[in-house]
N, C-alpha and C positions, 0 to 999 in steps of 0.2 A: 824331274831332271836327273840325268844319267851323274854318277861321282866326276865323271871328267868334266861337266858342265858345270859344275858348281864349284870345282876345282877354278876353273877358269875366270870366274865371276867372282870370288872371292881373290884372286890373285889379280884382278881388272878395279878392283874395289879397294885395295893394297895402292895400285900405282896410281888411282887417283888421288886417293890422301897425302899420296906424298907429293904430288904436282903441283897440287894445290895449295899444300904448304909452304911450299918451297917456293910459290908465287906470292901468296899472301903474306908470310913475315919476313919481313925486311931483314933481321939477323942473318935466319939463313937465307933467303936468296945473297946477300951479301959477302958470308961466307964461301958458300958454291961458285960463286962468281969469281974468285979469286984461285979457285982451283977450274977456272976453266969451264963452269956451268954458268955461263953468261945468259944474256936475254937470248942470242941466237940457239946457242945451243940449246938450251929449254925448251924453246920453240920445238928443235928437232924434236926432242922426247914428247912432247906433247902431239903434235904430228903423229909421231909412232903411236901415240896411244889412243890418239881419236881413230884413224886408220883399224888398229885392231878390233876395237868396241866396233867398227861398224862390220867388219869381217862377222867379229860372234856373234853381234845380232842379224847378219843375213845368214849368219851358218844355223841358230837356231830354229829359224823360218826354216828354211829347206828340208834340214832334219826334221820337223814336225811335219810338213809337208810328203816329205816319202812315209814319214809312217803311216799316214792318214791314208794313203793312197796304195800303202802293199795292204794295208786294214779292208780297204774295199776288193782290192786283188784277191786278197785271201777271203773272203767270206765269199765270194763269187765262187770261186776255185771250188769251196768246200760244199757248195749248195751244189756244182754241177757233178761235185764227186762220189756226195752223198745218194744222187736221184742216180747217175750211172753205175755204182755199186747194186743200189736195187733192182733196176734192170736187166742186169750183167746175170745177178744170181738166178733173177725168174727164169734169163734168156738160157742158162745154163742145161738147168731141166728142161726147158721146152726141147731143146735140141742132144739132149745126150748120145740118144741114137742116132743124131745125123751131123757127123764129124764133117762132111762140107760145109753144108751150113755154119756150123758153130768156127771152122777157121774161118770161113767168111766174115766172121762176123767176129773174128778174132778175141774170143772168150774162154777161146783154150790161153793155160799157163795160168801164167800168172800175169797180174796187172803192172805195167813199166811205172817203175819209181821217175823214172828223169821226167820232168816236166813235159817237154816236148812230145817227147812217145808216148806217155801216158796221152796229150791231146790227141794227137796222131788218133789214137787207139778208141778214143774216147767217140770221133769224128766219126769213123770210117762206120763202128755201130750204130750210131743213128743214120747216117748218111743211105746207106744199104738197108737198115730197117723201113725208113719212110719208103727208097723207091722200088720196094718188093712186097706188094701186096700180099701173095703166100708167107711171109714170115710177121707178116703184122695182124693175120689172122692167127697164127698159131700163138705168137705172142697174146695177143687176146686172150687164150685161156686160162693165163695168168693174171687178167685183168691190165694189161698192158696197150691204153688204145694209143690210137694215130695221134690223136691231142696229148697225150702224152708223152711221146715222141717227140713231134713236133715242140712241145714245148722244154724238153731238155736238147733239144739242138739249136734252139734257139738263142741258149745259155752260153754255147763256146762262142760267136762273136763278142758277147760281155765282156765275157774272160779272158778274149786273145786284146779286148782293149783297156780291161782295166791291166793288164799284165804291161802293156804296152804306156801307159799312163804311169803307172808306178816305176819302171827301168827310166822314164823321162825324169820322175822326180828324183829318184835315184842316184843316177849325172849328174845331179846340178846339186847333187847336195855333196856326193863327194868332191865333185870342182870346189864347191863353196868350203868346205875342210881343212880342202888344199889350202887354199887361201888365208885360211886362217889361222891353220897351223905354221903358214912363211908369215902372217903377221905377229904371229907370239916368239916367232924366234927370234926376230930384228927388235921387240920391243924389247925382249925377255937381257936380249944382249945387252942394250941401252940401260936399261933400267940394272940391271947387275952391275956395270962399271956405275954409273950412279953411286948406289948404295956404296962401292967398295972404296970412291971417293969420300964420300961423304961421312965413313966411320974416319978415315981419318980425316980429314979437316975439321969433325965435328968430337974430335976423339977428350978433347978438355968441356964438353956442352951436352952430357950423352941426353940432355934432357930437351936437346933438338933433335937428336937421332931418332927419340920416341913420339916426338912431333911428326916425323916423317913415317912412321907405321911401324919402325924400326925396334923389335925386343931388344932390352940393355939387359946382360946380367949383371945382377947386383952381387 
């Protein structure tokens, strides 16, 4: 769990002890109740706080969810970057002397960092290698056959859909955030006027303030 989640869950685990107390002993609910935290209002807070609990537990889900899913993105990504580097460098020598070819086959420069072009890049080398029999014999003296081509271009549809699966999970985890983050505000408010109630009305009994989750100093 990331420090913010546990953050969260511990301050979710604060407002329930105090909900709960605040239901369960008659003093103070009694107390609260005279300063305005009746059974209605209660309700409200309680609302707010089931509301959020289900916010962080759908935000948790989703957050585990994208990572699980950039996890498989990324291990695709590096299996078809790792077999395209080796190819890239064979294809380099086979072709030194013949600068068409090798722009053809766009192996001059350097490799594009941005995602996209590095595919781009990645595509257009197998694409041309499989449908030009002369470059897949010369590649051969490398030890570079057609099934082995074939089998690392068969790797960017993986990759263009696990990339596409994880930007899905991605959305919906930052929505879900969203959501969570506007649920911890509205409680965080609620529950702060609470508290700032409740030290005073409770200011002669601090030993129901510590009832409520509430540090007293002594």
């Amino acid at each position: 769990m990331t420090k913010k989640r546990i953050s969260e869950a511990k301050t979710l685990e604060q407002y329930r002890v105090t909900l709960e107390n605040t239901a369960s002993q008659p003093q103070i609910a009694t107390t609260m109740a005279e300063y305005g935290y009746g059974s209605a209002e209660m309700a409200t807070g309680q609302a707010l706080y089931d509301t959020t609990v289900q916010a962080f537990d759908s935000g948790t889900t989703e957050t585990d969810e994208a990572s699980a899913a950039f996890a498989v993105f990324d291990a695709k990504k590096n299996q078809l970057s790792d077999i395209y580097s080796a190819h890239r460098r064979k294809a380099k020598v086979v072709f030194q002397n013949d600068p068409v070819t090798a722009k053809k086959l766009e192996i001059t420069g350097t490799v594009p960092a941005a995602y996209v072009n590095w595919l781009d890049t990645v595509s257009i080398f197998y694409t041309i290698s499989i449908k030009e029999a002369e470059i897949q014999t010369k590649l051969g003296r490398l030890k570079i056959t057609l099934d082995d081509l074939n089998a690392a271009n068969a790797l960017i549809p993986e990759v263009k859909a696990s990339r596409a699966a994880y930007l899905k999970e991605k959305g919906e985890s930052e929505d879900s955030t969203s959501k969570k983050d506007s649920a911890f505000a509205r409680l965080d408010d609620w529950m702060s006027e609470f508290y700032s109630v409740a030290k005073i009305a409770m200011e002669d009994n601090p030993q129901l303030l510590e009832a409520l989750g509430l540090t007293i100093k002594k």
